[in-house]
C-alpha positions as a Markdown table, in Angstrom:
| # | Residue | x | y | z |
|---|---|---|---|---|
| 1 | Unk | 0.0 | 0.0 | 0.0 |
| 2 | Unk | 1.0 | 3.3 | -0.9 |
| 3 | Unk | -0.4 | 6.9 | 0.4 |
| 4 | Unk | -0.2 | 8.0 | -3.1 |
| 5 | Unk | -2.8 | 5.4 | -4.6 |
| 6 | Unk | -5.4 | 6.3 | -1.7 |
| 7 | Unk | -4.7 | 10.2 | -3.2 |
| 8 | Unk | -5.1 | 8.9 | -6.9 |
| 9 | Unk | -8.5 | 6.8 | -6.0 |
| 10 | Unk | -10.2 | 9.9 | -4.3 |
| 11 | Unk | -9.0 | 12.0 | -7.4 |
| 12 | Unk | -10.4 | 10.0 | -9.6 |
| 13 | Unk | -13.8 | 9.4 | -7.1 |
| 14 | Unk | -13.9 | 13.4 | -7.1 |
| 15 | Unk | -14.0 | 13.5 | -11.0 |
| 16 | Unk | -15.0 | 10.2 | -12.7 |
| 17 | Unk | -12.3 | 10.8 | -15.8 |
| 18 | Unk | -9.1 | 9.2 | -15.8 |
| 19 | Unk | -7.7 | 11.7 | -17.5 |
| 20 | Unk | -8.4 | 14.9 | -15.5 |
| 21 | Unk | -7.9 | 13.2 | -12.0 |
| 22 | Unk | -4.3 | 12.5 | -13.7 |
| 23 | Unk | -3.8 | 15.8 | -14.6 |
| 24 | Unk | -4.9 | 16.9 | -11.3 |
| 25 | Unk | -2.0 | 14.2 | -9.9 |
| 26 | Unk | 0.5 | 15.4 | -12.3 |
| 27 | Unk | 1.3 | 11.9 | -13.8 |
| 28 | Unk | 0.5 | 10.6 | -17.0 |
| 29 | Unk | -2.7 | 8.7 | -17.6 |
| 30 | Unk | -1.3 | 5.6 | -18.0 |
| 31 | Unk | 0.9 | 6.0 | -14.8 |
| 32 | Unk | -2.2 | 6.7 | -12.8 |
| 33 | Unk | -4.8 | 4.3 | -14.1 |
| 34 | Unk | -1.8 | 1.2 | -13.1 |
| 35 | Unk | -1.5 | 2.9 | -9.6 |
| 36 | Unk | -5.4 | 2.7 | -9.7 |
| 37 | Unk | -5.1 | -1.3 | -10.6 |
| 38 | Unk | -2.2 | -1.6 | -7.7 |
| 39 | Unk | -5.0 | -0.3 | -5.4 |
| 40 | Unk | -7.7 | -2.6 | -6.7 |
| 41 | Unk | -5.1 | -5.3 | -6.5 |
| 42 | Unk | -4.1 | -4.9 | -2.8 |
| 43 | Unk | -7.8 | -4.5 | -1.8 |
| 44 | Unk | -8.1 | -7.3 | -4.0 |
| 45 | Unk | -11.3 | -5.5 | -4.7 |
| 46 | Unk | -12.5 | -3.4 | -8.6 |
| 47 | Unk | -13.1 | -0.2 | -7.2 |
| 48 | Unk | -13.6 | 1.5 | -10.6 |
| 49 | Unk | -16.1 | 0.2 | -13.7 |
| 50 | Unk | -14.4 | 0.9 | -16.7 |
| 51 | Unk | -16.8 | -0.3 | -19.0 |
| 52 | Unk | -19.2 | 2.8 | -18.8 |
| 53 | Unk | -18.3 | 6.6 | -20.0 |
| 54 | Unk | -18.1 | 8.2 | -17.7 |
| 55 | Unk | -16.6 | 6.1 | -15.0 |
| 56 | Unk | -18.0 | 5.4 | -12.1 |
| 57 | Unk | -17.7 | 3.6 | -8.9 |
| 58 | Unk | -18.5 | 0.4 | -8.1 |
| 59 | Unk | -20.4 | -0.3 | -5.0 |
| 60 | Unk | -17.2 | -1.5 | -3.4 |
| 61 | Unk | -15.7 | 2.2 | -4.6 |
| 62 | Unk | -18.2 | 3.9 | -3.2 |
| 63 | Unk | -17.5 | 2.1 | 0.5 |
| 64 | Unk | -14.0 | 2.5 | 0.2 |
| 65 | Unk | -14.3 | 6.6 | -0.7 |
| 66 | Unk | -14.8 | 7.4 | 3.2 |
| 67 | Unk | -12.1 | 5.1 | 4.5 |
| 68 | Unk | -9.7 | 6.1 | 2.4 |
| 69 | Unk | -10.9 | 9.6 | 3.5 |
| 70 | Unk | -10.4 | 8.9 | 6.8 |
| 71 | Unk | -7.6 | 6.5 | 6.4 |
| 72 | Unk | -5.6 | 10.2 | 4.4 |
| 73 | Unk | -6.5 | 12.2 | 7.7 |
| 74 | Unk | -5.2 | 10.1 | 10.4 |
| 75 | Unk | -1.7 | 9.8 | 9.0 |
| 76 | Unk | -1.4 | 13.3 | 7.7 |
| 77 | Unk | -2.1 | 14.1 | 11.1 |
| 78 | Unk | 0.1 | 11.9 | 12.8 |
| 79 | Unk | 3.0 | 12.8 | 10.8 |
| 80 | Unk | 2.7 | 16.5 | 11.4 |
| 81 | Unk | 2.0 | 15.8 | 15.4 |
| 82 | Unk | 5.8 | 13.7 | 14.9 |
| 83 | Unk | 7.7 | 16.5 | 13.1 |
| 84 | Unk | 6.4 | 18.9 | 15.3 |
| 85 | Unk | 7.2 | 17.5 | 18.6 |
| 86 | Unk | 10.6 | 15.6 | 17.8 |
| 87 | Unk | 13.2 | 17.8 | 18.0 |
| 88 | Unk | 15.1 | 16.1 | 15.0 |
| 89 | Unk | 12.6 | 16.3 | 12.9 |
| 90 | Unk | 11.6 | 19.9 | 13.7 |
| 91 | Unk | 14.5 | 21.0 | 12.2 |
| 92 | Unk | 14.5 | 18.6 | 9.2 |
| 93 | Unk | 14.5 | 19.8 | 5.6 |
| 94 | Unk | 14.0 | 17.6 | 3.0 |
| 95 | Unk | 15.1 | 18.7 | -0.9 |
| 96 | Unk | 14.9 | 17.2 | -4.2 |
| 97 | Unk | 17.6 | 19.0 | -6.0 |
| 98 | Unk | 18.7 | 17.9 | -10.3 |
| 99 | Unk | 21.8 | 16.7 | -9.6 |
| 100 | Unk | 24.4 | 19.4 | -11.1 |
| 101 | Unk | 22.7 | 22.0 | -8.8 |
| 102 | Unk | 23.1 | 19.6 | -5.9 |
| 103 | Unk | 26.8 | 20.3 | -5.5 |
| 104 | Unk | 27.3 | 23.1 | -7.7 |
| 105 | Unk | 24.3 | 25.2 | -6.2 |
| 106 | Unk | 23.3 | 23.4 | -3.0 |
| 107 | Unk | 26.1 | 23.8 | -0.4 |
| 108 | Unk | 26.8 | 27.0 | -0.7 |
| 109 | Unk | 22.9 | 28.3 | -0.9 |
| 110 | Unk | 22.3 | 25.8 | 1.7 |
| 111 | Unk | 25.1 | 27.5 | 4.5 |
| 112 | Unk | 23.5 | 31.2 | 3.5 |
| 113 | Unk | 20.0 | 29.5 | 4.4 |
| 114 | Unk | 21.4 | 27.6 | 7.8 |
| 115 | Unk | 22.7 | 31.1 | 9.2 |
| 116 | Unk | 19.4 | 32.4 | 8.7 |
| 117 | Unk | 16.8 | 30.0 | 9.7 |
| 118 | Unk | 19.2 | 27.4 | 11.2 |
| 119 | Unk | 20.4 | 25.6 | 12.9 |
| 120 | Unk | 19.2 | 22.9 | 10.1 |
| 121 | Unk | 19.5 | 19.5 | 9.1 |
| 122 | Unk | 19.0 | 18.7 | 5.5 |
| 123 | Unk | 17.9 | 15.6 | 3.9 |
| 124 | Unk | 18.7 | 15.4 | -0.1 |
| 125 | Unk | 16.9 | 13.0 | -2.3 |
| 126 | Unk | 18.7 | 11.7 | -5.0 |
| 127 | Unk | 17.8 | 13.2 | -8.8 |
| 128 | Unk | 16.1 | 10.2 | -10.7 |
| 129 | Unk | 16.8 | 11.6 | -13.7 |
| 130 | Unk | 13.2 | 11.8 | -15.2 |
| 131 | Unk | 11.4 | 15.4 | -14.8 |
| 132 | Unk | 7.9 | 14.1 | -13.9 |
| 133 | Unk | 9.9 | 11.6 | -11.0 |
| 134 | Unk | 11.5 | 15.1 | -9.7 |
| 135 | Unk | 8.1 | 17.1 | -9.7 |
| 136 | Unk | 6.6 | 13.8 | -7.6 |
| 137 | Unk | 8.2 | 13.6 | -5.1 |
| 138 | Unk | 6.9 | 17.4 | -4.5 |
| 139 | Unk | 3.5 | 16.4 | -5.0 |
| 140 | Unk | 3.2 | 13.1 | -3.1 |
| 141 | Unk | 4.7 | 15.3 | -0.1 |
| 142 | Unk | 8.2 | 13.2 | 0.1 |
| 143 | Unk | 10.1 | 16.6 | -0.1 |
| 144 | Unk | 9.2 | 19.5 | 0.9 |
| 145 | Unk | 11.3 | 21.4 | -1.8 |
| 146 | Unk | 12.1 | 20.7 | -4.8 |
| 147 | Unk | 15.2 | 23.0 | -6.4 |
| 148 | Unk | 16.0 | 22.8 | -9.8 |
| 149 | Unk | 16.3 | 24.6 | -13.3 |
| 150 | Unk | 13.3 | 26.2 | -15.4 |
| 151 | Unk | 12.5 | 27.7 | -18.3 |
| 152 | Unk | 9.5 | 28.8 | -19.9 |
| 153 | Unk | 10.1 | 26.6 | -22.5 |
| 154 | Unk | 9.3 | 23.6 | -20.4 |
| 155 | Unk | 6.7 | 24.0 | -18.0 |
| 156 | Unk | 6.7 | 22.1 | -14.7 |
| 157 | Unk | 3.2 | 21.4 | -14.7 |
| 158 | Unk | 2.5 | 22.7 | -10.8 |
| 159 | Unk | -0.9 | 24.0 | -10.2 |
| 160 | Unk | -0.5 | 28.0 | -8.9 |
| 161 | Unk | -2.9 | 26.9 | -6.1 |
| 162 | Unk | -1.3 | 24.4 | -4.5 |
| 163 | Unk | 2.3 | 24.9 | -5.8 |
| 164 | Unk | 4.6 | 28.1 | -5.3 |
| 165 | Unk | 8.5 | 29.2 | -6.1 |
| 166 | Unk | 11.2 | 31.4 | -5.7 |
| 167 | Unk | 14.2 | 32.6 | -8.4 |
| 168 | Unk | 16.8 | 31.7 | -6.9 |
| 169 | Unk | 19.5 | 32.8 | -9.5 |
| 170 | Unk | 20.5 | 31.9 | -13.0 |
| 171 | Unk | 22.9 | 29.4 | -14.8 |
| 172 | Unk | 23.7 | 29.7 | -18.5 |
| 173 | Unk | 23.5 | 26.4 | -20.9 |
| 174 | Unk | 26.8 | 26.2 | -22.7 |
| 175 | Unk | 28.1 | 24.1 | -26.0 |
| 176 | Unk | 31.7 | 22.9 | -25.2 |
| 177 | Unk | 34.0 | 20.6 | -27.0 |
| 178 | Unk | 37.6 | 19.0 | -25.8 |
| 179 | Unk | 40.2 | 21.3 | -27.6 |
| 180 | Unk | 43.1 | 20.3 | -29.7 |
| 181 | Unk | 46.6 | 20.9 | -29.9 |
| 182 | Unk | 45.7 | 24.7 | -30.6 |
| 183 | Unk | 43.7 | 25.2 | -28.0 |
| 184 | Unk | 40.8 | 25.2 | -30.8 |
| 185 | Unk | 37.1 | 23.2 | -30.4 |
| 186 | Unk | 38.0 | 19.9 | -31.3 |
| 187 | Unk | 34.6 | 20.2 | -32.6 |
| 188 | Unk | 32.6 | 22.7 | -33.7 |
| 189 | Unk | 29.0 | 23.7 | -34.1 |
| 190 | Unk | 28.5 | 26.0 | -37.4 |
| 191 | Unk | 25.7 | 27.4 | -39.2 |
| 192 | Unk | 24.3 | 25.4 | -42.6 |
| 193 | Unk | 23.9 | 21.8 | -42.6 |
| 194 | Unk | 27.8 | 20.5 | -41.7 |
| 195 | Unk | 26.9 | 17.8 | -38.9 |
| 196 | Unk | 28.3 | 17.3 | -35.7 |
| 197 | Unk | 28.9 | 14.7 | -33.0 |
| 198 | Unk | 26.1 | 15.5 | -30.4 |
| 199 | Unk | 26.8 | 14.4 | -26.6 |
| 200 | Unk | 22.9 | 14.2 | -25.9 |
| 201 | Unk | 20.3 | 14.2 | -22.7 |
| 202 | Unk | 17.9 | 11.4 | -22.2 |
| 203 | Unk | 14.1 | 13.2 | -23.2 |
| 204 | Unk | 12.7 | 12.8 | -19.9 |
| 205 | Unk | 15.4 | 14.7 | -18.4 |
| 206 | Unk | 14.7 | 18.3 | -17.6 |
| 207 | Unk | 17.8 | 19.6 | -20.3 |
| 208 | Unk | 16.4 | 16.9 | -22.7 |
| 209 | Unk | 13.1 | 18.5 | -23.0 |
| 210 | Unk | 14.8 | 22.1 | -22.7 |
| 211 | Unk | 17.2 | 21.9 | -25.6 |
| 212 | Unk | 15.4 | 19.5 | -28.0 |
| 213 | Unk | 12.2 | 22.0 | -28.3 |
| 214 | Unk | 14.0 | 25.4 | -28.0 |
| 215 | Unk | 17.1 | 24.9 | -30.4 |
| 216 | Unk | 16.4 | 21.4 | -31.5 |
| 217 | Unk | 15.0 | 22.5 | -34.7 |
| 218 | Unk | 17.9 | 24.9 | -36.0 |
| 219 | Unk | 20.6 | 22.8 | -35.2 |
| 220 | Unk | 22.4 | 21.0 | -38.4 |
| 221 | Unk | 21.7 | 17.7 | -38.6 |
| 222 | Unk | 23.8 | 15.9 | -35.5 |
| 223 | Unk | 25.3 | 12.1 | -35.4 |
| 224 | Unk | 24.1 | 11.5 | -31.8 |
| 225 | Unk | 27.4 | 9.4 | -30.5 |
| 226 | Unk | 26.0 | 9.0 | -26.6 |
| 227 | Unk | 23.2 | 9.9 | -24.6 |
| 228 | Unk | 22.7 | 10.4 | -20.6 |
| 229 | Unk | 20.7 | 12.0 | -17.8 |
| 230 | Unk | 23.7 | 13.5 | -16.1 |
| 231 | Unk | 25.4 | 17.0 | -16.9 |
| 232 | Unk | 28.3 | 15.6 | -15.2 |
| 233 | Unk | 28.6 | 12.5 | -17.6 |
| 234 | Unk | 28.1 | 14.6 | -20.7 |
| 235 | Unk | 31.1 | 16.9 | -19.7 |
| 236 | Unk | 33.1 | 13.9 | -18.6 |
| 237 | Unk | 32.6 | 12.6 | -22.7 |
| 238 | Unk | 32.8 | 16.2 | -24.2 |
| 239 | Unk | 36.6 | 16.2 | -22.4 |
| 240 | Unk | 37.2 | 13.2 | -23.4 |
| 241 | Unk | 36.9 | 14.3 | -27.1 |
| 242 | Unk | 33.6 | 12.3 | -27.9 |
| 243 | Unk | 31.6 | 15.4 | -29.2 |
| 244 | Unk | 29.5 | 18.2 | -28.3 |
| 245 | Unk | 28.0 | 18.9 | -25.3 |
| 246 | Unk | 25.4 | 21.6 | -23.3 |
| 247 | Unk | 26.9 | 22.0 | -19.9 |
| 248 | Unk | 25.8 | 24.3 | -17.1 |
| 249 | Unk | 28.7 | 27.0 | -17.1 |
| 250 | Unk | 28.9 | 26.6 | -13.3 |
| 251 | Unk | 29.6 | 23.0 | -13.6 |
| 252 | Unk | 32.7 | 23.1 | -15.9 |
| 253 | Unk | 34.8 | 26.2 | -14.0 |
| 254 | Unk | 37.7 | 24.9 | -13.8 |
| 255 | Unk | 37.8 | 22.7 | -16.9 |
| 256 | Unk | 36.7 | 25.9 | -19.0 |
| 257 | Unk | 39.8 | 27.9 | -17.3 |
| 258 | Unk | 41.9 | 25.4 | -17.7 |
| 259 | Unk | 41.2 | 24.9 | -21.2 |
| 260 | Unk | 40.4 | 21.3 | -21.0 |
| 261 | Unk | 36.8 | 22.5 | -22.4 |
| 262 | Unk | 36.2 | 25.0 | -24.7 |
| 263 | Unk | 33.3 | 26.9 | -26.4 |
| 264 | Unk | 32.3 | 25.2 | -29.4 |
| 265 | Unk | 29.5 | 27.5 | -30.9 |
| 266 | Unk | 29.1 | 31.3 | -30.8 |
| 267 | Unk | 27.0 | 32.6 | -27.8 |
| 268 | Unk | 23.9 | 32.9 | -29.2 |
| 269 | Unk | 23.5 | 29.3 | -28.8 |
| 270 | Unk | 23.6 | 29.4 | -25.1 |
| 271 | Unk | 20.6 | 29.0 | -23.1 |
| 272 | Unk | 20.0 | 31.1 | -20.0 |
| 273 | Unk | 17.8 | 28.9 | -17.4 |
| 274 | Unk | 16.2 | 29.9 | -14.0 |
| 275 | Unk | 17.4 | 28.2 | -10.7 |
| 276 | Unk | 14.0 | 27.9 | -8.9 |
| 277 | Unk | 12.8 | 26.5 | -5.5 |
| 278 | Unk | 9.1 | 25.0 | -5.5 |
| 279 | Unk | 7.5 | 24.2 | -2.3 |
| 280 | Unk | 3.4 | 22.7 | -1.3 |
| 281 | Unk | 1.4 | 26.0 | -0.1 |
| 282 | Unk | -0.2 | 23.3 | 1.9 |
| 283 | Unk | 3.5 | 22.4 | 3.9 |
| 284 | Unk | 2.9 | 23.6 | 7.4 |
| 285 | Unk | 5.8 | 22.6 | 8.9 |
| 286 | Unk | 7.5 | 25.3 | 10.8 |
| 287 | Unk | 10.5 | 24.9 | 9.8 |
| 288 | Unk | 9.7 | 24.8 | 6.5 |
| 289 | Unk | 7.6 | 28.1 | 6.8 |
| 290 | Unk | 10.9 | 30.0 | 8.2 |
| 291 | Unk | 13.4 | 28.9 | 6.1 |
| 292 | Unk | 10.6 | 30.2 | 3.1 |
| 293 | Unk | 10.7 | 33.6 | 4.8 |
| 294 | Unk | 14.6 | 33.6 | 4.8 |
| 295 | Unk | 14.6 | 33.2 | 1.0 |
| 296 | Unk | 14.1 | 37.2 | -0.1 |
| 297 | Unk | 17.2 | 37.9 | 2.0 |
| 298 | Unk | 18.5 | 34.6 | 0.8 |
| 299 | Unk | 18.1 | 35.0 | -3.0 |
C-alpha cells in the first residue's frame, strides 16, 4: 500500500475521468490508471467500472471513498503531530535538488540559508533523472522542496494553487568541445547543414526537453554518438573528445579555465535557465515556513 494510490483513487472518485484526475495528480494517464489497478489489487477489490463513460464507482468504490478519506486524515495528522514535537525532525528539511545544482548550487545556498533560519539538518533526495519523477516527489509530499532549473520553454506542470517558487539565481547552458593541440574546439558547431557529433540528454530529463524544443529545430543535422541523464557524464565525454555537449557554465569552471573544455558555438546558442525552488502551499511545517521567509534575503 501506498499513500499516493489512496490520493489517486479519491482523485479519480472526485471527478469520474481518468484523465483529468491525472492531470490533477500530475502523472501521466497511463501511470495513474496502473497505480489505480495496484489499489484494486491490494484490496483485491474493482473499485472503478471501466466499462461505462463516464466512470464510475462500483459499490465497493463507493465504500472504500470514506475510509480512504479517513484513512488520508489520520496519518497526515500523525506525521505533522511527529515533526512537530521531535526535535530532529523539527528541524529537518527535505530537498529534491537535479543533480548538477546539488553540488554546484546546493552547499553554498544551503550555508547562507542555515545562518538564517538554522540551525538545520538537510535531507537530499537523489535526482532520478526523469522530470515528472523530480516534480513527484513534491506532490506526493516526500520533499518538501524541490530546487531545480526552469525555463518557460518547459513548463513544470504545478498547479499555482497548491504549488509556489522562488528565483533563486540563474545558470547559462553552454556548447563545449575538448580542444586540440591549438587550444581550438575539437569540434565545432557551425551554421548550414555541416553535422556534428552530439553528446545528448535522455528526453525525460529536464535539459532533454529544454534543448530539444528550444534549439532542437535549427541545429544542423547531428550524429548523436552518446546519450545520458547526467550534466556531469556529458562533460566527462565532451573532455574526453567524444563530441559536443550543453553544460551548465557553473559546472565546468575549472575545466573551462583550464582549457580542458572550450566553447564550441558562438553565444547565441547558449541558453539562459532559472534556478528555482518549488515548495506545497499546503507544507505547514514550521521549519519549512521560516526557512521560506529567509529566501528574499537569501536569494
Amino acid at each position: 500500500m501506498e499513500i499516493k494510490w489512496l490520493e489517486d483513487f479519491l482523485a479519480l472518485a472526485s471527478t469520474l475521468n481518468f484523465s483529468k484526475a491525472a492531470d490533477e495528480r500530475h502523472v501521466t494517464q497511463s501511470a495513474f490508471s496502473r497505480r489505480i489497478r495496484q489499489l484494486e489489487a491490494w484490496l483485491g477489490a474493482t473499485l472503478v467500472d471501466r466499462a461505462t463513460y463516464p466512470s464510475r464507482l462500483t459499490e465497493a468504490g463507493s465504500k472504500f471513498v470514506p475510509v480512504a478519506q479517513e484513512t488520508l486524515k489520520q496519518l497526515y495528522q500523525a506525521r505533522r503531530n511527529l515533526q512537530q514535537e521531535e526535535g530532529s525532525d523539527a528541524r529537518t528539511i527535505k530537498l529534491t535538488a537535479l543533480h548538477t545544482l546539488s553540488f554546484t548550487f546546493f552547499p553554498a545556498w544551503m550555508t547562507r540559508v542555515n545562518a538564517r533560519s538554522g540551525p538545520l539538518f538537510s535531507r537530499l533526495r537523489p535526482d532520478s533523472g526523469s522530470m515528472e519523477e523530480n516534480l513527484n516527489s513534491l506532490v506526493d509530499g516526500e520533499c518538501d522542496f524541490l530546487l531545480t532549473y526552469a525555463h518557460t520553454q518547459v513548463p513544470h506542470l504545478l498547479d499555482p494553487q497548491a504549488f509556489e517558487h522562488r528565483v533563486l539565481g540563474h545558470e547559462r547552458i553552454i556548447p563545449v568541445s575538448a580542444a586540440n593541440e591549438a587550444g581550438e574546439p575539437l569540434h565545432r558547431l557551425e551554421g548550414g547543414t555541416k553535422p556534428f557529433p552530439h553528446l545528448s540528454y535522455e528526453k525525460s530529463s529536464f535539459f532533454g526537453q529544454l534543448l530539444d524544443d528550444l534549439i532542437g529545430r535549427e541545429l544542423p543535422p547531428a550524429q548523436r554518438v552518446h546519450e545520458g541523464s547526467m550534466s556531469v557524464g556529458l562533460k566527462a565525454m565532451a573532455e574526453s573528445g567524444w563530441g559536443i555537449a550543453w553544460v551548465p557554465e557553473s559546472l565546468m569552471t575549472d575545466e573551462l579555465a583550464n582549457g580542458s573544455l572550450v566553447r564550441a558555438a558562438d553565444p547565441r546558442w547558449d541558453v539562459s535557465v532559472e534556478i528555482r525552488l518549488y515548495r506545497a502551499k499546503e507544507n505547514r511545517r514550521p521549519i519549512v515556513g521560516r526557512v521560506w521567509q529567509s529566501l528574499e534575503a537569501v536569494a
